[in-house]
N, C-alpha and C positions, 0 to 999 in steps of 0.2 A: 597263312601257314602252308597249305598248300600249295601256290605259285612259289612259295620259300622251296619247299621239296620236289616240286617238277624243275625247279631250275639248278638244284645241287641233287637230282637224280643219280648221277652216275660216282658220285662223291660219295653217295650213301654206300652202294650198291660195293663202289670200292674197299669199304671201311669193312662192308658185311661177307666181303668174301676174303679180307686177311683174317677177321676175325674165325672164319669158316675153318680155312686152312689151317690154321695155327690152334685150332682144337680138335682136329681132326691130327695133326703132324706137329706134336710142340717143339719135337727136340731137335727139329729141321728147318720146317720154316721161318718163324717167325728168327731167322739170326742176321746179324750183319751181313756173314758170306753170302746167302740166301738174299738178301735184296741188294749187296752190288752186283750180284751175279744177273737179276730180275732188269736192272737200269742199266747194264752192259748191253745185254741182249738185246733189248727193245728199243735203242739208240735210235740205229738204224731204221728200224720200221718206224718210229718216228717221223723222220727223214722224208721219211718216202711218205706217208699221210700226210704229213703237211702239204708236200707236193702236191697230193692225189687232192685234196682239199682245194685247193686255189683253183681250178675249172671248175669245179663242182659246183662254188658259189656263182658263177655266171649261166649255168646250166647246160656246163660242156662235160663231157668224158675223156680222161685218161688213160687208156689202157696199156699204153707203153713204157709206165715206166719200169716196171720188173725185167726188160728188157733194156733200158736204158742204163739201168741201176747195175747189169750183168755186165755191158757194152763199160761203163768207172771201172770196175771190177778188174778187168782182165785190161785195161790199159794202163790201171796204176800197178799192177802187178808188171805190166812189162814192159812200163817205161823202166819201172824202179829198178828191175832184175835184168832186161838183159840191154837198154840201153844207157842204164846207170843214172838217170839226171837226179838230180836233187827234189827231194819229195815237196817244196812250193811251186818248183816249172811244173812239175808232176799234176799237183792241184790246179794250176792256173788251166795246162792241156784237158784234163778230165773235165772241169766247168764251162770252157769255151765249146767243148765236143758235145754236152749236154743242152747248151743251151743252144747249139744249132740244130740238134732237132727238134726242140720245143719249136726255136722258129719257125722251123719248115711245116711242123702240125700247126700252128698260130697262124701263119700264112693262109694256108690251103682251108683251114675252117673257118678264119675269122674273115677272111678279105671275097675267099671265092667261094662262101658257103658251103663247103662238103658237109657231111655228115662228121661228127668227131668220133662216132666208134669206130665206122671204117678206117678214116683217116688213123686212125692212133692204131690201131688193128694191125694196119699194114705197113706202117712206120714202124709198131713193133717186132712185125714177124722178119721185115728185113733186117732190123738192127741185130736180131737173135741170129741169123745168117751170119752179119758180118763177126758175129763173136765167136761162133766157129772155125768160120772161117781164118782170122787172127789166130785164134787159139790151137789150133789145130783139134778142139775136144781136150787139151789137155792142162790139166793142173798147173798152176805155175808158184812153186812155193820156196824155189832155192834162192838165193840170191836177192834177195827182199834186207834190206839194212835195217839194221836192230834197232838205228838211231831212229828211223820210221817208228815203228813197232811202241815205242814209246808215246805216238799220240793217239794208241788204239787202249793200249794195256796200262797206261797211268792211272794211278786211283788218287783220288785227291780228298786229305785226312782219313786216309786209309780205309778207305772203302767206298767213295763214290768218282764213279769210272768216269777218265772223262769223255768220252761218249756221249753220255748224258750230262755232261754239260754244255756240248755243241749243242746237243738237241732245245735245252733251254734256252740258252742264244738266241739261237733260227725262231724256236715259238716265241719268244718276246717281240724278237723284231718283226715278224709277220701280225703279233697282235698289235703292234705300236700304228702300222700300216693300217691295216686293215679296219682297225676303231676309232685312232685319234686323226687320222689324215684325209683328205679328199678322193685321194685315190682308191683306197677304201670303202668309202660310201657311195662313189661311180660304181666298183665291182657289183658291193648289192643290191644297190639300184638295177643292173643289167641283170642281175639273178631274179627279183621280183620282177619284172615287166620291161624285157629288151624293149619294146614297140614303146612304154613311157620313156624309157631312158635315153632312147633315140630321139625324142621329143621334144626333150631338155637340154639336147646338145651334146650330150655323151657318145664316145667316139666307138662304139661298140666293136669293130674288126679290131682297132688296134687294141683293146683293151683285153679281150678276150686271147690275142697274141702275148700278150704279157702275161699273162696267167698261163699260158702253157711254155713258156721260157724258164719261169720260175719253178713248176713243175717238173721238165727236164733237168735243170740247174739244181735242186733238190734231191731226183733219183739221182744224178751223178756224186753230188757229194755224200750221198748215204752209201754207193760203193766205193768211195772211195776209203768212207771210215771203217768200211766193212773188211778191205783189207787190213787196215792200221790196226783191227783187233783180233781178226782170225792169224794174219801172217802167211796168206795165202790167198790167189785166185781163181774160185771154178767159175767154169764159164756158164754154168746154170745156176750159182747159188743163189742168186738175188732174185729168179723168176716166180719163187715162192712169197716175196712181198706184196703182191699187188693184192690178191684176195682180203685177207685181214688189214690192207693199206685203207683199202675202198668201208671195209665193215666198221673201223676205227673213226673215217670219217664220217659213216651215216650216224652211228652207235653217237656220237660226240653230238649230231644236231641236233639230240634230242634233253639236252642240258645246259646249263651256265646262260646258251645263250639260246632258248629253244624255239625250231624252228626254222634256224638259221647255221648255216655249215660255221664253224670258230673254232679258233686255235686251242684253248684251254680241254674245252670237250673232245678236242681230239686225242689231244695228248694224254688224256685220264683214261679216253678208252684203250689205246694201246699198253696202257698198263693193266687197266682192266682185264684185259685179252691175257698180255704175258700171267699175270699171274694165277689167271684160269687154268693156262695149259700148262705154269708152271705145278701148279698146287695138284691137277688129276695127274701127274707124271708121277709125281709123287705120293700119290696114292696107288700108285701101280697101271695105271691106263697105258694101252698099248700107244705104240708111235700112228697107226692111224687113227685115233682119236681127235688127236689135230686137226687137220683138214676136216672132219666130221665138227669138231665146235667150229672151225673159223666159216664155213658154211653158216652152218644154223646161224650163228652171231651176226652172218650177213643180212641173211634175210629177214632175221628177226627188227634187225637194228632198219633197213629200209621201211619194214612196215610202220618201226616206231616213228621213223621220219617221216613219211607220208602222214601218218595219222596229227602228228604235233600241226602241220601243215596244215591239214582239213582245219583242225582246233582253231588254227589262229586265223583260217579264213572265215568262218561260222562267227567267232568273238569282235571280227571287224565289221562283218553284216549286219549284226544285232547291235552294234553302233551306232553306226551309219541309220539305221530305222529311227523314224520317229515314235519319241518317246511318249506314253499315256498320258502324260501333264500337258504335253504339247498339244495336243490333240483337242482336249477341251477349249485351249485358250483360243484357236481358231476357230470352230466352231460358234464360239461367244463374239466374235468379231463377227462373222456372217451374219449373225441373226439382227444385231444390233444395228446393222447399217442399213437395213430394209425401215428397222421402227423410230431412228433418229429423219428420217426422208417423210415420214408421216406427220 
């Protein structure tokens, strides 16, 4: 019963904070509007967790993509608006753009060993440059085609946005990867012990490149949905993802699959999250209250990952030891082979 409840932890916790809400705020929360509003929202950061998650299992960092995620933003806003193309060339330029920086941080960490927060650090603070740069600092909200706008603001059976259906997509197919496939069981292999996985034959620069490809390829298409639902481009809005991107990813390793970074746990935390900040907003908490839980949630959620960690290193020690029965039956062998010689 309990490994049942440390492994559907965050399921619980979900279930106890709508029930939280919704007796605290009946004639608001708990309504339809109220949770397509909650799966619109958290689309996106989605998006970008899942991305933030895939280094994570190899035991890299990302810290670029709030800036990459900024860098979709402002180039699907101004392909759409002032060079006009059609919102798939649109898509294809923002995914190819994203995933050449993932490459360039996959390159530079995985092949020539940098450091990956520097590495990502500085990858991000340039990208943020060039989105000012492009943007001049300024909004880009005219000229965006309505026909777009429809695969931001669609709701399908009138109330579930589809946003949150790309995002279930993405996490199906990263969990179909990542459990049922080889590729998969390589990533966590190099997250548990590069130096065994190296050992085995595991290609570790090029794999750890792949996981920051799909990380960028991820922040891009999460600005890109970001326009399709706001209807507009800032050129800062997306640098507010990375924080609770990262806290959704640890918050998640500590469930479904614990221990271990996974899609399902991720995705539950990010709704865990929205509907915290959603439900104290609604209680009247100021707009800095945000940043003050997605903090706490950080830290809290690393130390719970750390700790699940210790747990399951301690639980394979105490395996691995031999056992009290074992112990005897040697023993009895010793003694016997001195008085059979007699």
């Amino acid at each position: 019963m309990s490994k049942l409840l440390r492994r559907n932890s965050l399921l619980v916790v979900f279930v106890l904070a709508v029930i939280f809400f919704t007796i605290l705020r009946p004639a608001v929360f708990p309504t339809i509007a109220n949770a397509g509003s909650i799966m619109s929202d958290n689309a996106v950061l989605t998006l970008v967790a899942l991305g933030v998650m895939m280094p994570l299992i190899v035991g890299q960092f990302d810290l670029s993509v709030g800036s990459v995620a900024s860098l979709a933003v402002m180039l699907t806003a101004g392909l759409l608006a002032h060079q006009q193309l059609p919102w798939p060339l649109v898509l294809i330029c923002v995914l190819l753009t994203g995933a050449v920086a993932g490459c360039v941080m996959g390159l530079l960490i995985g092949y020539l060993g940098l450091d990956a927060l520097i590495v990502s650090l500085g990858v991000g603070s340039a990208i943020s440059g060039l989105v000012l740069m492009y943007s001049n600092g300024q909004v880009i909200y005219q000229g965006i085609p309505k026909t777009f706008l429809l695969l931001g603001q669609t709701r399908v059976v009138g109330f579930v946005p589809l946003p949150f259906i790309y995002a279930l997509v993405v996490a199906a197919v990263l969990w179909f990867v990542l459990n049922l496939r080889p590729a998969g069981r390589r990533l966590y292999a190099i997250g548990g012990s590069p130096e065994a996985a190296r050992l085995i034959g595991i290609n570790l620069p090029r794999n750890i490149l792949y996981t920051f490809i799909c990380s960028s390829t991820l922040a891009s298409l999460a600005g890109f949905v970001q326009v399709a639902r706001l209807g507009a481009g800032h050129p800062t809005g997306a640098q507010s993802f990375l924080l609770p991107a990262f806290a959704a990813a640890f918050l998640g390793a500590t469930s479904f699959r614990p221990g271990y970074y996974n899609v399902w746990g991720t995705v539950v935390a990010v709704y865990l999250v929205g509907i915290g900040t959603t439900g104290l907003f609604m209680l009247g908490a100021q707009t800095y209250v945000q940043p003050i839980f997605n903090g706490t949630l950080l830290v809290v959620a690393i130390a719970g990952a750390r700790l699940e960690g210790l747990r399951k290193s301690k639980v394979r020690a105490t395996a691995d030891r031999p056992t009290a029965t074992d112990r005897p039956a040697a023993d009895a062998t010793l003694v016997k082979e001195p008085a059979s010689a007699g």
